[in-house]
C-alpha positions in Angstrom: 3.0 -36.2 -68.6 1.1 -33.7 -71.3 -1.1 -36.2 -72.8 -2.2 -38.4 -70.1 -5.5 -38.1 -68.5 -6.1 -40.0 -64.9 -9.9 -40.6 -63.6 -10.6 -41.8 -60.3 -13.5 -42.4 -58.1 -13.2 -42.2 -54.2 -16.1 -44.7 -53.1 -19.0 -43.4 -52.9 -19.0 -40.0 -53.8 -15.8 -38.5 -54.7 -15.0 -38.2 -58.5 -12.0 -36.5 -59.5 -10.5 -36.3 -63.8 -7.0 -35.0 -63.9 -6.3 -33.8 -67.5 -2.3 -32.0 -68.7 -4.3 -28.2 -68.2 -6.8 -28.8 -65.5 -8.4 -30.9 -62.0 -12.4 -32.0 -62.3 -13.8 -32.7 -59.2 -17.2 -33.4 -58.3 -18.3 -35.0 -54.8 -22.0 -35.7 -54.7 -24.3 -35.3 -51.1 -27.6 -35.7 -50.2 -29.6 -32.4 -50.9 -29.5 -32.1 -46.9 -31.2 -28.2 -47.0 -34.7 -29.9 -48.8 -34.6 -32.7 -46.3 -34.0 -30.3 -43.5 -37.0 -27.7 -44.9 -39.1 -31.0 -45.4 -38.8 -31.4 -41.5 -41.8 -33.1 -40.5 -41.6 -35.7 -43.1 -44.3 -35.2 -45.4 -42.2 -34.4 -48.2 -39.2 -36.9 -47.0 -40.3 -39.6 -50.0 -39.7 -37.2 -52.4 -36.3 -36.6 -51.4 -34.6 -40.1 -51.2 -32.5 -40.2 -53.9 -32.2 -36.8 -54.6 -28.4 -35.1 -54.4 -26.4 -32.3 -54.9 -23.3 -31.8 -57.4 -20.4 -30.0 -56.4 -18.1 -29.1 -59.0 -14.7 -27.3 -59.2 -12.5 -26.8 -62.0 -9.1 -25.7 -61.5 -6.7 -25.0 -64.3 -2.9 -24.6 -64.7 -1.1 -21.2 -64.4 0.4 -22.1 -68.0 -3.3 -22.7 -69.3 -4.6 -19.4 -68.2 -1.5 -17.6 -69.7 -2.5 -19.0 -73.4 -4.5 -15.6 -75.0 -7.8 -17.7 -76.2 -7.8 -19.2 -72.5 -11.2 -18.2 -71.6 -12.6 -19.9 -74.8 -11.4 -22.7 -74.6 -11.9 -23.0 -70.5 -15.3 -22.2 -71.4 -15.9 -24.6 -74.0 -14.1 -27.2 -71.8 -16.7 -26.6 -69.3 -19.6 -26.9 -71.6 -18.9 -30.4 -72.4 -17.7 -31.6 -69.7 -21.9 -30.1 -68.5 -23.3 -31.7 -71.3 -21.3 -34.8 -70.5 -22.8 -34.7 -67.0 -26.0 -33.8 -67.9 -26.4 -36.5 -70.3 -25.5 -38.6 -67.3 -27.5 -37.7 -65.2 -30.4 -38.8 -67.7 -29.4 -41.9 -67.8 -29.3 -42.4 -63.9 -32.6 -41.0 -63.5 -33.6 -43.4 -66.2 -32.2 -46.4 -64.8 -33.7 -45.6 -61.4 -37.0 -45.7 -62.8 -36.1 -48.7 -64.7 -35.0 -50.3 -61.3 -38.0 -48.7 -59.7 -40.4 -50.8 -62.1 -42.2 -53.9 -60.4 -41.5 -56.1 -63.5 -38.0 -55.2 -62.8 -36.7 -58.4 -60.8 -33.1 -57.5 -60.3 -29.7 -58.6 -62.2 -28.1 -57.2 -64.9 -29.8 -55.2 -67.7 -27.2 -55.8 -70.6 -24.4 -58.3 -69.7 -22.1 -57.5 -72.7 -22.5 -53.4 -72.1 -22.1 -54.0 -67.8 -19.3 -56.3 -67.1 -16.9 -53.4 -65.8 -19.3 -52.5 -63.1 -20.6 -56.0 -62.4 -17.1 -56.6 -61.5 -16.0 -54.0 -59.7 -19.4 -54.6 -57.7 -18.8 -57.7 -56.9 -14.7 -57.2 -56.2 -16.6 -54.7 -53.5 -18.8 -56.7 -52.2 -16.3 -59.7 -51.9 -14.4 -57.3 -50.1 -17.1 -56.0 -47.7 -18.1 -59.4 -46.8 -14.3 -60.3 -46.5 -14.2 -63.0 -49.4 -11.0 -62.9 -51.8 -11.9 -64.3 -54.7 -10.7 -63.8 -58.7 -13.0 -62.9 -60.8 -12.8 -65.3 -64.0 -10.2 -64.2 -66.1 -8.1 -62.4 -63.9 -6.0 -65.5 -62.8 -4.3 -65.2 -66.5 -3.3 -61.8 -66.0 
């Protein structure tokens, strides 16, 4: 189809965004060369937490054959990094927010969270080996 778009996530690390033109796919690891150069575990703190983004982009045959290709590849991959980037803000953000003793766990906003306080519990649920339905889901 030449307007659909698929996004998928491969749990934990694996994100992939299949678009008409082009494949996204970024798999996130540990930064294992700094923990490795940290050896003796001085510097080990400062490294939990920390990863590494591996990106690819592959686009169509019939993409690259358009004459402004390279533009528009180009500007495709500067928002999809100022996408990430603004991403990776917030993360960073909510790990401090996380990180804060006042913090006592739960939710942060219930009306902006509900898709990923579902699918975390559908997981957990799962990992636990409870099968539950979430409220709302029986009507479907």
């Amino acid at each position: 189809n030449n307007e659909t778009a698929w996004f998928f996530a491969i749990f934990p690390n694996i994100f992939c965004w299949l678009l008409p033109h082009s494949v996204f796919t970024l798999i996130v690891s540990p930064d294992y060369d700094a923990i490795e150069k940290a050896g003796d575990g001085s510097q080990l703190q400062d490294l939990i937490g920390r990863s590494i983004e591996h990106v690819d982009l592959s686009v169509s045959r019939e993409a690259l054959s358009q004459p402004d290709a390279e533009e528009k590849i180009q500007q495709m991959w500067d928002y999809y990094v100022q996408l990430n980037d603004e991403d990776v803000e917030i993360c960073e953000d909510v790990q401090k927010g996380i990180s804060a003793q006042s913090y006592k766990g739960g939710r942060f906003s219930f009306r902006f969270e509900e898709a990923v306080y579902r699918f975390q519990n559908i997981y957990i649920d799962h990992m636990v080996g409870e099968r539950r339905i979430m409220p709302g889901d029986d009507v479907i």
